[in-house]
N, C-alpha and C positions, 0 to 999 in steps of 0.2 A: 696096211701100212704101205707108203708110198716109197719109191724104190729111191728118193732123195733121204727117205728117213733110216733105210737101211744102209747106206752109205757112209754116216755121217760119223757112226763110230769108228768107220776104218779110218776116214779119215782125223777126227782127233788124235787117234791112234797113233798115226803116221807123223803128224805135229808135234805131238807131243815129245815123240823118238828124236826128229829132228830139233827139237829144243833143246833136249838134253845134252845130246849131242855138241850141241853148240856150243850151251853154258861148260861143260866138260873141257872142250878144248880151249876156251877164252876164260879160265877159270877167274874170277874177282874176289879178294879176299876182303875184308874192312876188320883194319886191326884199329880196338880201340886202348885207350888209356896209355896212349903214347907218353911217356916221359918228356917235361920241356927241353931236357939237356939234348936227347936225341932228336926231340921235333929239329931243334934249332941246326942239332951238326948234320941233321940229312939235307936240310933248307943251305944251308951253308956250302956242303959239297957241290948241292945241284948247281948253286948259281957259281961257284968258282969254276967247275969243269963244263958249267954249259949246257945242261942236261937237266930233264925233268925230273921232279922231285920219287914218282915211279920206278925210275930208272935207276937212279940213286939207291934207292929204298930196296929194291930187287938185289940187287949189287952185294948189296948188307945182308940182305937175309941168306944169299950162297955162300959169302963168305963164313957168316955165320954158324951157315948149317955143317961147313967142312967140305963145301964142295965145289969143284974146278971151276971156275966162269969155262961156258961153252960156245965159242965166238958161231954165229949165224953163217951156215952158209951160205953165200950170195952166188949167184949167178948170173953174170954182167953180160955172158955172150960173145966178149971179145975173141973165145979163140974161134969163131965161125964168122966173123968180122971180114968180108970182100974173099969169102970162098963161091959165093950165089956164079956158077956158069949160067948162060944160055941155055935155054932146052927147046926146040922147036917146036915138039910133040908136046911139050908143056904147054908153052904161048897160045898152040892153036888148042889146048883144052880149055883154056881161060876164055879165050875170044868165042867160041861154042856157048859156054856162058854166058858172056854178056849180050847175045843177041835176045830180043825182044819177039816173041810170037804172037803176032798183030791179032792173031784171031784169038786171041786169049781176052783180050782189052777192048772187045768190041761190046 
C-alpha cells in the first residue's frame, strides 16, 4: 500500500472534523409549514424595518423562546484611532524586509 493510500484516511478524517465544525457554528435550520399569517407579518416586518426576512425571523424565534436579543459586539478600533508613534527600530525592521537578495532571483 502506497504511502498516499495511508494518508488519505487521516486526511478525510481531518475534513470531515473541520466540516462539522463549521456546519456547528453556522448552524441552518429549514422550518417548514410555515403559516400564511406569519409568512406574511415576518415579510411585512422585514420590508417596514429594512431588514432581511432572516433577520426578522431570528428576532421572533428569541423573543419567542424568552430570551434577551444579545446586541453583537463590534469592534470599530476607534479607541486606537492616531495613537501609531514613530519607531526607528521599527521602520528599519520593515526596510530589512523589503530588500531584495539578488542572488536569490538569479
Amino acid at each position: 500500500m502506497g504511502e498516499t493510500a495511508l494518508r488519505k484516511p487521516v486526511l478525510n478524517s481531518a475534513l470531515a472534523a473541520s466540516a462539522c465544525t463549521a456546519y456547528n457554528n453556522c448552524m441552518q435550520y429549514t422550518i417548514r409549514n410555515v403559516p400564511d399569517y406569519l409568512d406574511e407579518a415576518l415579510r411585512v416586518s422585514a420590508r417596514r424595518e429594512g431588514k432581511s426576512l432572516n433577520e426578522v425571523a431570528l428576532a421572533a424565534l428569541v423573543r419567542g423562546a424568552g430570551l434577551a436579543e444579545r446586541k453583537r459586539i463590534k469592534r470599530d478600533l476607534s479607541d486606537i484611532v492616531g495613537t501609531w508613534q514613530e519607531d526607528p527600530a521599527f521602520e528599519s525592521a520593515i526596510a530589512d524586509q523589503q530588500k531584495i537578495d539578488e542572488a536569490m532571483w538569479q
